[in-house]
N, CA, C and O atoms as a Tinker XYZ file with bonds, in Angstrom:
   408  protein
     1  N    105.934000   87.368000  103.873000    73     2
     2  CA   105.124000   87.657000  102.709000    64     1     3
     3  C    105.922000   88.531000  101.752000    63     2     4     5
     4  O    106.881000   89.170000  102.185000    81     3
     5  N    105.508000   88.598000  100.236000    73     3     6
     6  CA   106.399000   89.197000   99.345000    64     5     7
     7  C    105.120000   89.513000   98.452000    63     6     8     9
     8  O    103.999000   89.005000   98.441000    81     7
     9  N    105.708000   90.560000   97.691000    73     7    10
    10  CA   104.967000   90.772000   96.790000    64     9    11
    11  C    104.807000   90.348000   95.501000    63    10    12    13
    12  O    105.229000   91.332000   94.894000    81    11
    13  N    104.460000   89.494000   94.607000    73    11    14
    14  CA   104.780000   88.614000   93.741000    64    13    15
    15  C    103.560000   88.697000   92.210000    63    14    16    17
    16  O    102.582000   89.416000   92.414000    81    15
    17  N    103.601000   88.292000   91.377000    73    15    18
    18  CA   103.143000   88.504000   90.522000    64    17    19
    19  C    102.745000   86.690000   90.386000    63    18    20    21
    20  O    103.649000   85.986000   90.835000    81    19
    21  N    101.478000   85.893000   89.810000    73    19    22
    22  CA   100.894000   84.806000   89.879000    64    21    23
    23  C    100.179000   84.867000   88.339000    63    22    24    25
    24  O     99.293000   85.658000   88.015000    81    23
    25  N    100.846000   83.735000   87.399000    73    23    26
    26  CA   100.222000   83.514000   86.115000    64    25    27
    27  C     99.494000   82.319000   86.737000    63    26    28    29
    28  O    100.119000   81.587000   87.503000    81    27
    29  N     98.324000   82.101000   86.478000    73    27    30
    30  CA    97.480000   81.345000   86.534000    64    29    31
    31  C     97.429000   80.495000   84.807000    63    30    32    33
    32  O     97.708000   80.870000   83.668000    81    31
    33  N     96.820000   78.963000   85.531000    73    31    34
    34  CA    96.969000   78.004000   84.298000    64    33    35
    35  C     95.990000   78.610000   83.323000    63    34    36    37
    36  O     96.037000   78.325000   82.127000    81    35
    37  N     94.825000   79.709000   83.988000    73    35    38
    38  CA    93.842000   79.862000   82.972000    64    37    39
    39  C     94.222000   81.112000   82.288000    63    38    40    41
    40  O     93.503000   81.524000   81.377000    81    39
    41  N     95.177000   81.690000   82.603000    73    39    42
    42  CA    96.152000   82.552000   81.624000    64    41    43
    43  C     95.564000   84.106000   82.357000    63    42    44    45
    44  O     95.606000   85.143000   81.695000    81    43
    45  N     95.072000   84.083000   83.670000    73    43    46
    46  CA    94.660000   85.080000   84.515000    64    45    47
    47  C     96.341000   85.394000   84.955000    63    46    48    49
    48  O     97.181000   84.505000   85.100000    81    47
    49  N     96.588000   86.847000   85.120000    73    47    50
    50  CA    97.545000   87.178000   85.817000    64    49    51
    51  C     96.953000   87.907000   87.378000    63    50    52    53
    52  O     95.771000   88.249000   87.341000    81    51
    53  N     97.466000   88.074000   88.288000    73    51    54
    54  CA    97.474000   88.449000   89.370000    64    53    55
    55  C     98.859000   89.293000   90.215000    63    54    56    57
    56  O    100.036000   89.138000   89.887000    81    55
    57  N     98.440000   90.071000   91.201000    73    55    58
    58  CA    99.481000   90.327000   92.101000    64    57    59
    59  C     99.230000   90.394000   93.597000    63    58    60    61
    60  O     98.029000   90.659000   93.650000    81    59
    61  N     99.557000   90.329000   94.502000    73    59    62
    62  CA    99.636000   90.570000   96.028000    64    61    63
    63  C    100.508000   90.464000   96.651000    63    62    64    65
    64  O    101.620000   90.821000   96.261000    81    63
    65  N    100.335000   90.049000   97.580000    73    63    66
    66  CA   100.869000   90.255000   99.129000    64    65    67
    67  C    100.687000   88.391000   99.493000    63    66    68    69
    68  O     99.769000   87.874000  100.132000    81    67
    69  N    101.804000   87.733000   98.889000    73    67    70
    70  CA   101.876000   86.066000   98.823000    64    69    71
    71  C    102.464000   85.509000   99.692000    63    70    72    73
    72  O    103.442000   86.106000  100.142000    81    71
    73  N    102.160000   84.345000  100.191000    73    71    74
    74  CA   103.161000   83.144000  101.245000    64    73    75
    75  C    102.238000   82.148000  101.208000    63    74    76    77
    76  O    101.034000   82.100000  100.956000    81    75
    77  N    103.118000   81.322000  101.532000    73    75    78
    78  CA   102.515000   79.702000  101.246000    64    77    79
    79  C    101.939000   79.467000  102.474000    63    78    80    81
    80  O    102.493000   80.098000  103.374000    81    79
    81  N    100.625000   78.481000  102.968000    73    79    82
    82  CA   100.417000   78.520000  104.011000    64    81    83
    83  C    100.850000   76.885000  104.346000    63    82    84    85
    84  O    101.247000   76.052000  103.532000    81    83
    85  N    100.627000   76.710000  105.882000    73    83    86
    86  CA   100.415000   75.173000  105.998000    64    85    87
    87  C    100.242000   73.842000  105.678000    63    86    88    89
    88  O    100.785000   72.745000  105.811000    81    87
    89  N     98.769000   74.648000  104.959000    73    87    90
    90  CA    98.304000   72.976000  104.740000    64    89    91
    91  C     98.477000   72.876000  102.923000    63    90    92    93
    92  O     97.843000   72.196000  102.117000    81    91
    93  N     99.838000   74.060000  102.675000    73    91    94
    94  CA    99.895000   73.906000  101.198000    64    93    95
    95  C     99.652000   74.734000  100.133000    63    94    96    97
    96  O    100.301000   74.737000   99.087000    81    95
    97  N     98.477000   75.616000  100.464000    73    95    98
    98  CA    98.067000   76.485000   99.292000    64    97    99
    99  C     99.121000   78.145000   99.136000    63    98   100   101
   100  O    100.229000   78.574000   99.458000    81    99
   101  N     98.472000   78.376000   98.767000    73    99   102
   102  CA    98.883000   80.172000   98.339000    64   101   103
   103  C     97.798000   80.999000   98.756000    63   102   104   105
   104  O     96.733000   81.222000   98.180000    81   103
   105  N     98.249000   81.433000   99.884000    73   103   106
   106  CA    97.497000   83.007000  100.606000    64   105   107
   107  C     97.808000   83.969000  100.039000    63   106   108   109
   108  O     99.016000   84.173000  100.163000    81   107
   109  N     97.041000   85.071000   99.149000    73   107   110
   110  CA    97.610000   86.071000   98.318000    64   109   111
   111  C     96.705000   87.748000   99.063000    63   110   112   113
   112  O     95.791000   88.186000   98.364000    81   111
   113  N     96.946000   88.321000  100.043000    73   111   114
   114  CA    96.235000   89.216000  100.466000    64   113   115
   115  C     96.682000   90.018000   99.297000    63   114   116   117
   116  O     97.700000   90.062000   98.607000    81   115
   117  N     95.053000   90.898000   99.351000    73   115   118
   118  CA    94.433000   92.468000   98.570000    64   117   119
   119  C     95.077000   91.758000   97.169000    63   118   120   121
   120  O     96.054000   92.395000   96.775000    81   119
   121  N     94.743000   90.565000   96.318000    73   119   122
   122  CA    94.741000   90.526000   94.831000    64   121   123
   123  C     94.350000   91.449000   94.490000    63   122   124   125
   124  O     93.281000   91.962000   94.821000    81   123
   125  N     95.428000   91.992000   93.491000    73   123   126
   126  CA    94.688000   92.658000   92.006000    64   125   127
   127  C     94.806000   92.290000   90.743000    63   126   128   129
   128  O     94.792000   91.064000   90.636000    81   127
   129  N     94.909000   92.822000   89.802000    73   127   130
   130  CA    95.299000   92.229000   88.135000    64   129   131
   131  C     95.315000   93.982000   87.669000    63   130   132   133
   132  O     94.683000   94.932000   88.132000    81   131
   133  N     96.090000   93.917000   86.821000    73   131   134
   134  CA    96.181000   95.161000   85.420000    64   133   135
   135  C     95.481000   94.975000   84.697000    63   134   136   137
   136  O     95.009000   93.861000   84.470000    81   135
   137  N     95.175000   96.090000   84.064000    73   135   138
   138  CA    94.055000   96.088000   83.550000    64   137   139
   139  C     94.677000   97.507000   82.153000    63   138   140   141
   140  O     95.343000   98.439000   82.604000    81   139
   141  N     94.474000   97.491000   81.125000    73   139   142
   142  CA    94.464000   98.346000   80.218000    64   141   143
   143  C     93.222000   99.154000   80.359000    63   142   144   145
   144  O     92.084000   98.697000   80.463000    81   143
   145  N     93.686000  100.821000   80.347000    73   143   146
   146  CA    92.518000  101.947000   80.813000    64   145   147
   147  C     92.312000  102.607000   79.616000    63   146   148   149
   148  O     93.180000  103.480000   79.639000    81   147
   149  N     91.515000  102.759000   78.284000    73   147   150
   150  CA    91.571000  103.923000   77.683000    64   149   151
   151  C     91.696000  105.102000   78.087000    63   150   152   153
   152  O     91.342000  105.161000   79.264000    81   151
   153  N     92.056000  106.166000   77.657000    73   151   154
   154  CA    92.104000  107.790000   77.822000    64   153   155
   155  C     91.065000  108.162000   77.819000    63   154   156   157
   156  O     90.348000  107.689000   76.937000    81   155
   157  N     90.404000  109.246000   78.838000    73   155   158
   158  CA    89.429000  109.899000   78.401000    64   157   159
   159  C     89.564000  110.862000   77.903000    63   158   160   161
   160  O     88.757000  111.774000   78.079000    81   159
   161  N     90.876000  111.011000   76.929000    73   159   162
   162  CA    90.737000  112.400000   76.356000    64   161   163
   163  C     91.234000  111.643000   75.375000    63   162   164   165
   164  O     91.730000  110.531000   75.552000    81   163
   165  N     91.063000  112.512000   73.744000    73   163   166
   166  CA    91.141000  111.787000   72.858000    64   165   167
   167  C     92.743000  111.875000   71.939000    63   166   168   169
   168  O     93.177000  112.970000   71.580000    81   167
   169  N     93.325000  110.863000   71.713000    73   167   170
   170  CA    94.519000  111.229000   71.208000    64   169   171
   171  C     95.510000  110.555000   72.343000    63   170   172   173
   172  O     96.469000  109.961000   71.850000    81   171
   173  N     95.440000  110.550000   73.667000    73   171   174
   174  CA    96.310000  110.222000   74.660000    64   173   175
   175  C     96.738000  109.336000   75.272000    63   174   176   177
   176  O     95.753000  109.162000   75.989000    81   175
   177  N     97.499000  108.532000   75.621000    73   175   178
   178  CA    98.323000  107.465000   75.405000    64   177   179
   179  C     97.004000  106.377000   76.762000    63   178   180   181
   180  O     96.585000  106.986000   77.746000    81   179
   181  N     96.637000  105.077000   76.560000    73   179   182
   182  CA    96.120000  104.412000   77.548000    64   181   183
   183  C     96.560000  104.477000   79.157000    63   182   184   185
   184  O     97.589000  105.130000   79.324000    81   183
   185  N     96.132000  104.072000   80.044000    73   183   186
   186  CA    96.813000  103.805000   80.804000    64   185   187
   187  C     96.699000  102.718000   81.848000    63   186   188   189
   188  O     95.752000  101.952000   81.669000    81   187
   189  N     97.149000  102.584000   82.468000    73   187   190
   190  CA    97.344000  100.853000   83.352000    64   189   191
   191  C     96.560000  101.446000   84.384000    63   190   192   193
   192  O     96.620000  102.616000   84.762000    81   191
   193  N     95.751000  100.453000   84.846000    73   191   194
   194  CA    95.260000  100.264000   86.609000    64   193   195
   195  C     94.919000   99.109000   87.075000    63   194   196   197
   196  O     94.339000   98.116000   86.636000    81   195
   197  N     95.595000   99.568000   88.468000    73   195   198
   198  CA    95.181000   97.712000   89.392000    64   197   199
   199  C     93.450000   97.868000   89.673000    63   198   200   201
   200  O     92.873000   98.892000   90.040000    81   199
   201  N     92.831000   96.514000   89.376000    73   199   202
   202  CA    91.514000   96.511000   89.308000    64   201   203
   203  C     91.293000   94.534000   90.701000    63   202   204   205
   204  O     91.850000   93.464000   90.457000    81   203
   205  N     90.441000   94.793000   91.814000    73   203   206
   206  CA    90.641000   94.105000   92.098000    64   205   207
   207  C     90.425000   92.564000   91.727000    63   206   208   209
   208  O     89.693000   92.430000   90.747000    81   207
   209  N     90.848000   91.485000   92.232000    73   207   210
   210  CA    91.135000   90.530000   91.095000    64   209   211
   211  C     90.035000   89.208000   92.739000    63   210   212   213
   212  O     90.053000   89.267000   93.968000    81   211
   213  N     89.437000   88.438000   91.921000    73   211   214
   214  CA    88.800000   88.632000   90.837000    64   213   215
   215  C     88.149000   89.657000   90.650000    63   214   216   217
   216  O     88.095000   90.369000   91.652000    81   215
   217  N     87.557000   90.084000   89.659000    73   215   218
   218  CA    87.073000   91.866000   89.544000    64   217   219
   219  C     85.455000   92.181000   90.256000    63   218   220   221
   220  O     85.171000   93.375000   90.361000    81   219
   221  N     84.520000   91.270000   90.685000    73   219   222
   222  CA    83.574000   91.454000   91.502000    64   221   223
   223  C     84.268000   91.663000   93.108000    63   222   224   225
   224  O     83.882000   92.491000   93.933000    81   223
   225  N     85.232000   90.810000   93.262000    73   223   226
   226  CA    85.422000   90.471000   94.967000    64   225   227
   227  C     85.535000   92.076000   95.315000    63   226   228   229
   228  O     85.825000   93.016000   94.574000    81   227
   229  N     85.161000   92.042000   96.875000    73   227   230
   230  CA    84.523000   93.443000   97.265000    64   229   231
   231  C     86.103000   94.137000   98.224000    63   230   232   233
   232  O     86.051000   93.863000   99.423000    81   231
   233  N     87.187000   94.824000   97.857000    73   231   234
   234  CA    88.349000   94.990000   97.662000    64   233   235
   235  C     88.110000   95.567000   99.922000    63   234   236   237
   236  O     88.947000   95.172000  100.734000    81   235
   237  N     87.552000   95.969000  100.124000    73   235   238
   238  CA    87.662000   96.238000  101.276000    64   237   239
   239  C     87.245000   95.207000  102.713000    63   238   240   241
   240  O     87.345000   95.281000  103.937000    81   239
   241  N     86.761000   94.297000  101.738000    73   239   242
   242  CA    86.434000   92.894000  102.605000    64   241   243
   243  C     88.042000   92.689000  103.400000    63   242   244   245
   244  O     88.095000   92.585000  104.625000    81   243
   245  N     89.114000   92.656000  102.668000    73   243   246
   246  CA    90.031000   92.362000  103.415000    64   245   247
   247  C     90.313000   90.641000  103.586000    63   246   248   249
   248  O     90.890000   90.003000  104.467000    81   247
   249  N     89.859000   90.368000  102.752000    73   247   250
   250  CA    89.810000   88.849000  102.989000    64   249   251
   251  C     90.369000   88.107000  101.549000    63   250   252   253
   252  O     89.907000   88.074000  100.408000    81   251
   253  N     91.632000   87.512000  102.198000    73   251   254
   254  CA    92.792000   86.975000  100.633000    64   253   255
   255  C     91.967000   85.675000  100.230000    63   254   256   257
   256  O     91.052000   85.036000  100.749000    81   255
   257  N     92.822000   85.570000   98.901000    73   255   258
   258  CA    92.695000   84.620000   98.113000    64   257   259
   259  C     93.033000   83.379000   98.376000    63   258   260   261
   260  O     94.230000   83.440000   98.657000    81   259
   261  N     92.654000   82.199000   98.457000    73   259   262
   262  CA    93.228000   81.400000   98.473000    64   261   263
   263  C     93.696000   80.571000   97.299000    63   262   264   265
   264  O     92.571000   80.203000   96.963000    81   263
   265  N     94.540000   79.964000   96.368000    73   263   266
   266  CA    95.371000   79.518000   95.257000    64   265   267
   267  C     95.879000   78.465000   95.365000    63   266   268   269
   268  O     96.999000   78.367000   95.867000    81   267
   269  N     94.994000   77.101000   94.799000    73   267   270
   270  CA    95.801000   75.706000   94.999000    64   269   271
   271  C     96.929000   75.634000   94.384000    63   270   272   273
   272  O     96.801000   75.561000   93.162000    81   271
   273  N     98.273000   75.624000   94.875000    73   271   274
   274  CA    99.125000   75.527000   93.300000    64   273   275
   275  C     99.497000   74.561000   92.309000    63   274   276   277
   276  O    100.677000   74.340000   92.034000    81   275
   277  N     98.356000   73.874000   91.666000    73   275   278
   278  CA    98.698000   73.124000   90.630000    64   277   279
   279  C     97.696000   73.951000   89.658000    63   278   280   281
   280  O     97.401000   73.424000   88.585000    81   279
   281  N     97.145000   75.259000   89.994000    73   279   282
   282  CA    96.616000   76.391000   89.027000    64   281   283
   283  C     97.104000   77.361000   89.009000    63   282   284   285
   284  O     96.417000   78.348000   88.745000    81   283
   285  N     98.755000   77.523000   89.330000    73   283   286
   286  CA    99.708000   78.644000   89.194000    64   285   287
   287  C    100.409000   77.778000   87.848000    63   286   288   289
   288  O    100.654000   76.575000   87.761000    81   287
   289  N    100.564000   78.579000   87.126000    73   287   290
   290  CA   101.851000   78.373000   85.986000    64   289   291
   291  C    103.136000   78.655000   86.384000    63   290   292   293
   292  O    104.149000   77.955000   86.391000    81   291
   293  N    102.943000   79.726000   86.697000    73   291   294
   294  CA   104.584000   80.304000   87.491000    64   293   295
   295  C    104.067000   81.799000   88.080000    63   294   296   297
   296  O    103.107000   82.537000   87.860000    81   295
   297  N    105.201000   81.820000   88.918000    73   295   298
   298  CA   105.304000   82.761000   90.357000    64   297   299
   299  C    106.184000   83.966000   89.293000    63   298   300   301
   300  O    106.949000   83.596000   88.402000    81   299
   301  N    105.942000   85.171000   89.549000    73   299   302
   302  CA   107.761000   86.491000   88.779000    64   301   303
   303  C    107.220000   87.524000   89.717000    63   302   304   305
   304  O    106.082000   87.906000   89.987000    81   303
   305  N    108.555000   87.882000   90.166000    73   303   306
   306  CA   108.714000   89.238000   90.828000    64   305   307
   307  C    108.618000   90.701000   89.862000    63   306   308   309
   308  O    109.484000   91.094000   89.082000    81   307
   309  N    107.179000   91.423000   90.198000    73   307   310
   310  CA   106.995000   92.259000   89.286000    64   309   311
   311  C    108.037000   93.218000   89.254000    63   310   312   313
   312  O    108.864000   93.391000   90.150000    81   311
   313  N    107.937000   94.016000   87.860000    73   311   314
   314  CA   108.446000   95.236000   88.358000    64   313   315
   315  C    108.767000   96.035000   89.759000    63   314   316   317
   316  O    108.026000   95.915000   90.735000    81   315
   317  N    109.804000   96.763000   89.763000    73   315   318
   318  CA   110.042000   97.419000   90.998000    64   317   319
   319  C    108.771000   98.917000   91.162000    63   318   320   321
   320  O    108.259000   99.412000   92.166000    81   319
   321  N    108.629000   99.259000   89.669000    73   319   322
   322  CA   107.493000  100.575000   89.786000    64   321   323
   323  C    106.405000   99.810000   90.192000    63   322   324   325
   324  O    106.140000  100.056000   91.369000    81   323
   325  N    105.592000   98.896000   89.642000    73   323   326
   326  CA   104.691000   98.121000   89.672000    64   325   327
   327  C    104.840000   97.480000   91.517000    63   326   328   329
   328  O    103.812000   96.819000   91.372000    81   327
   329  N    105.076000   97.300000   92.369000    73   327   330
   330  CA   105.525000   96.909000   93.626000    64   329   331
   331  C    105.488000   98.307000   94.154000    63   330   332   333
   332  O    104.719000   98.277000   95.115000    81   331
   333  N    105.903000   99.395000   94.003000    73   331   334
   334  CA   106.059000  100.355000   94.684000    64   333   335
   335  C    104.266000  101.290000   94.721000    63   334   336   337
   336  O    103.798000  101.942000   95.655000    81   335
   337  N    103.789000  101.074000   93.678000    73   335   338
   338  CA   102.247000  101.356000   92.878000    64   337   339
   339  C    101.358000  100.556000   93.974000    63   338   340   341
   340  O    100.505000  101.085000   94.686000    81   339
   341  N    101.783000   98.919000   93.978000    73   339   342
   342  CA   100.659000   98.172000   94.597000    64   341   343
   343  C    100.846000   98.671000   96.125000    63   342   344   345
   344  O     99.847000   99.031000   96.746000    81   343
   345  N    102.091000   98.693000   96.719000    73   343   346
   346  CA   102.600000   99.376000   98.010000    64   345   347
   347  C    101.446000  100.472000   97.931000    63   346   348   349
   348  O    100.302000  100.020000   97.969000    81   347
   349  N    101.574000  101.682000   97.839000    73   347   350
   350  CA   100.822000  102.921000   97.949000    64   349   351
   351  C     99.373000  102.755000   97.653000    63   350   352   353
   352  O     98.552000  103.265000   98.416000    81   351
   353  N     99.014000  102.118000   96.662000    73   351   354
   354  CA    97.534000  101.479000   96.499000    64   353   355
   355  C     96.495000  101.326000   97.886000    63   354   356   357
   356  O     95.384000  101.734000   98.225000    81   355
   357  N     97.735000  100.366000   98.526000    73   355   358
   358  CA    97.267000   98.911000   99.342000    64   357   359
   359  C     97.305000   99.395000  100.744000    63   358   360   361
   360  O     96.849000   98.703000  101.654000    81   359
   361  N     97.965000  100.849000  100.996000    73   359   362
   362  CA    98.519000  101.154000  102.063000    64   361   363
   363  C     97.637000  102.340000  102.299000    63   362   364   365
   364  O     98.314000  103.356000  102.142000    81   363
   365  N     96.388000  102.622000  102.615000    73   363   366
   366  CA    95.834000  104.039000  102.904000    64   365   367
   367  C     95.970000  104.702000  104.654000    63   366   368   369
   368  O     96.889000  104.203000  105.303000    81   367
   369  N     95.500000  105.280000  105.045000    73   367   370
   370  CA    95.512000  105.917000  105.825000    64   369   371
   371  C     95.471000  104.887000  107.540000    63   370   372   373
   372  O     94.299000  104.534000  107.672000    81   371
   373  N     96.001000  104.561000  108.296000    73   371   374
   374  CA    96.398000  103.387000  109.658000    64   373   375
   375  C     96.341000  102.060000  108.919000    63   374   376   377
   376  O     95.768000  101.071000  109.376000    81   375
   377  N     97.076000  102.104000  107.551000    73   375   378
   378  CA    97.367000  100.825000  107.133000    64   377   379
   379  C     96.052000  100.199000  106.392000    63   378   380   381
   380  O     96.198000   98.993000  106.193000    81   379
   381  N     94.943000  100.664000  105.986000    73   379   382
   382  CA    93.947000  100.382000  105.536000    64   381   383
   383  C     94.084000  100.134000  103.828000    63   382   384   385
   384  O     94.760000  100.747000  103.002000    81   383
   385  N     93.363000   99.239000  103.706000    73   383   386
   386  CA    93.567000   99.051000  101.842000    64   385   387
   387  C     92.786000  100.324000  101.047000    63   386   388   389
   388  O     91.648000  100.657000  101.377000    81   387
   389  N     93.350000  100.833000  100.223000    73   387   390
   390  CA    92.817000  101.749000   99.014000    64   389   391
   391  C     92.829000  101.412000   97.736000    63   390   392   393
   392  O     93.195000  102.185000   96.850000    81   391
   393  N     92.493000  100.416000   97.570000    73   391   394
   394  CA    92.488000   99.492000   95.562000    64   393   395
   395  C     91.875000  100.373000   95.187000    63   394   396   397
   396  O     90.863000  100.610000   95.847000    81   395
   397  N     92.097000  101.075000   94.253000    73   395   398
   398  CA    90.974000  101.888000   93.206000    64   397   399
   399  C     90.438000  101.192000   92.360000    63   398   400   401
   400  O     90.933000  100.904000   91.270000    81   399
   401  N     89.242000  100.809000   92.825000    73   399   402
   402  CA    87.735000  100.358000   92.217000    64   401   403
   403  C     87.021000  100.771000   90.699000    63   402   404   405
   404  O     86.602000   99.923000   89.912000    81   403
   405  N     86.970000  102.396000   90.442000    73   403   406
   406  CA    86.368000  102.486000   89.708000    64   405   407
   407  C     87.309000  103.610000   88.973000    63   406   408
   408  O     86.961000  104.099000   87.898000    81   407
């Protein structure tokens, strides 16, 4: 598995924890997507957060995505900060997921 970044044909971006399975598709454990954050203080620069993807799915279910790929556009290896972010995110306390939700 790798960590990979997924443009979708419907112009959705994504990231996880990806490998192709068996019978063909794309297994993507703990999806998220970026998301632009306003400031809550006024004057101060926005900021980015992983929000889980799709944005209802319930992030501690633990249960990946599955991705036919003729609805991937293309596969890119994110950023190295962005990979190191979803790492620490994804990784809480005996290996447990921590997506920040809200």
């Amino acid at each position: 598995m790798a960590i990979l970044g997924l443009k979708l044909v419907t112009g959705e971006q994504l990231f996880g924890d990806v490998e192709n399975t068996q019978d063909g598709r794309i297994r993507v454990r703990l999806p998220v997507t970026l998301r632009l954050m306003p400031s809550k203080i006024q004057g101060a620069e926005p900021s980015m957060a992983f929000v889980p993807f799709p944005e209802w799915a319930d992030p501690e279910s633990n249960l990946p995505l599955y991705v036919e790929p003729l609805h991937v556009a293309y596969s890119f290896v994110p950023y190295k900060d962005l990979i190191l972010e979803y790492n620490a995110l994804s990784q809480g306390e005996n290996g447990s997921p921590q997506i920040i939700t809200g």
